[in-house]
N, C-alpha and C positions, 0 to 999 in steps of 0.2 A: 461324420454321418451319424445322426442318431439312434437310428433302426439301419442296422448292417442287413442290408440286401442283395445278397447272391446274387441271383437272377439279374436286375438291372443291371449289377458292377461288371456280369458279363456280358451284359451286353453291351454297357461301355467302353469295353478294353476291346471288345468285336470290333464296334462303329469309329471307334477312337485309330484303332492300329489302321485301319482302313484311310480312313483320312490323313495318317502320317505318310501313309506308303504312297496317296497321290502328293500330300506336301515333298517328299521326294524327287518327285520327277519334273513338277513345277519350278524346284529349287532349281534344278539340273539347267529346265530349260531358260528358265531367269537370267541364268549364269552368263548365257549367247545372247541373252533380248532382253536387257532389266529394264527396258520399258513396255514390254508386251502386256498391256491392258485385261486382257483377259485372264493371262496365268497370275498377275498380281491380285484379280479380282478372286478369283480360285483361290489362292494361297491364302488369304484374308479369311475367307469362309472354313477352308479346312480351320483355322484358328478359333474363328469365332465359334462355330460348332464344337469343337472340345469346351473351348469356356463354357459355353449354355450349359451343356452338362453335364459337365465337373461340378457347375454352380449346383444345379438341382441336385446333384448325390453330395455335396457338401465336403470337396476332394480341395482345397483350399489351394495345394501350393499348385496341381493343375491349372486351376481357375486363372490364380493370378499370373502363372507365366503365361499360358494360352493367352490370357488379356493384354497382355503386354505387347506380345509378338504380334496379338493384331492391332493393338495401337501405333506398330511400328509400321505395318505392312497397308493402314492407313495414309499413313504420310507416305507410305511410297508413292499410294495409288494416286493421293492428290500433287505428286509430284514433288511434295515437299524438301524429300529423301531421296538417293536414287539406291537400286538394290544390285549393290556394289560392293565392294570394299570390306568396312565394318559391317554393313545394315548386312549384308549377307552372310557376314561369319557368325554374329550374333542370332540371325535366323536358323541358320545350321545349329548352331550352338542348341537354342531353345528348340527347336526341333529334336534333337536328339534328349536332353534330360526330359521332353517330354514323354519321348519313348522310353526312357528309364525308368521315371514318373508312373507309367501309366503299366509298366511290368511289374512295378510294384505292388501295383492292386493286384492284379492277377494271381500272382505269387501269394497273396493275403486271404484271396479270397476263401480258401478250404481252411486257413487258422477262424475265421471271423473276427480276427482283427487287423483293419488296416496299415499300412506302415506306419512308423514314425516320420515326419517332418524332413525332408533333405538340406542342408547348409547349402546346397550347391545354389539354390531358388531365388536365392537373396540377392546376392552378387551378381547374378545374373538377367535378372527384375533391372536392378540397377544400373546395366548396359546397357539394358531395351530402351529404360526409359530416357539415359542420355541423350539417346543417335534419335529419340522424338523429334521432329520439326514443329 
């Protein structure tokens, strides 16, 4: 991010933690109905919503697993994938470093400088993008 903005970042990690805590429950309920329509359509948007912006605050490794997850949770929805097995561990999975991800900032924001880069993002990018249909 080029101009470190307080205000916005909080109110990222606000809107952001918000949408984890319903990706949560949608997980949950996936768990009994991986083909429930609605909650896949839900889980999709909580995703794409962190992407959008992560994108505009310029939160990169956010962005790209958020994109991920919803390119995964894409193929669920077209039935590609079912949200199952891997596609769900790896959702969890990206779920959770995004809440890590995202405590990151938070924790950053009274330094005004944001974290450094996580290793965990890569490898895990790279699961998402396997289990794509």
């Amino acid at each position: 991010m080029s101009d470190f903005d307080a205000e916005l970042l909080n109110d990222f990690v606000e809107e952001a933690g918000g949408h984890l805590t319903s990706a949560d429950a949608l997980i949950q309920k996936l768990a009994g109905a991986p083909a429930d329509e609605a909650a896949l359509l839900d889980l999709y948007r909580a995703f794409h919503t962190i992407k959008g912006v992560a994108a505009f605050l310029e939160l990169e490794d956010i962005e790209g697993l958020a994109k991920d997850a919803e390119a995964l949770m894409t193929s669920a929805r077209k039935g590609a994938v079912s949200f199952g097995g891997d596609v769900k561990d790896a959702i969890v999975r990206a779920r959770f470093l995004l809440g890590k991800l995202i405590n990151g900032v938070k924790s950053a924001i009274p330094t005004g400088q944001l974290p450094p880069k996580d290793a965990a993002v890569g490898p895990l990018r790279g699961q998402l993008s396997a289990l794509i249909a």
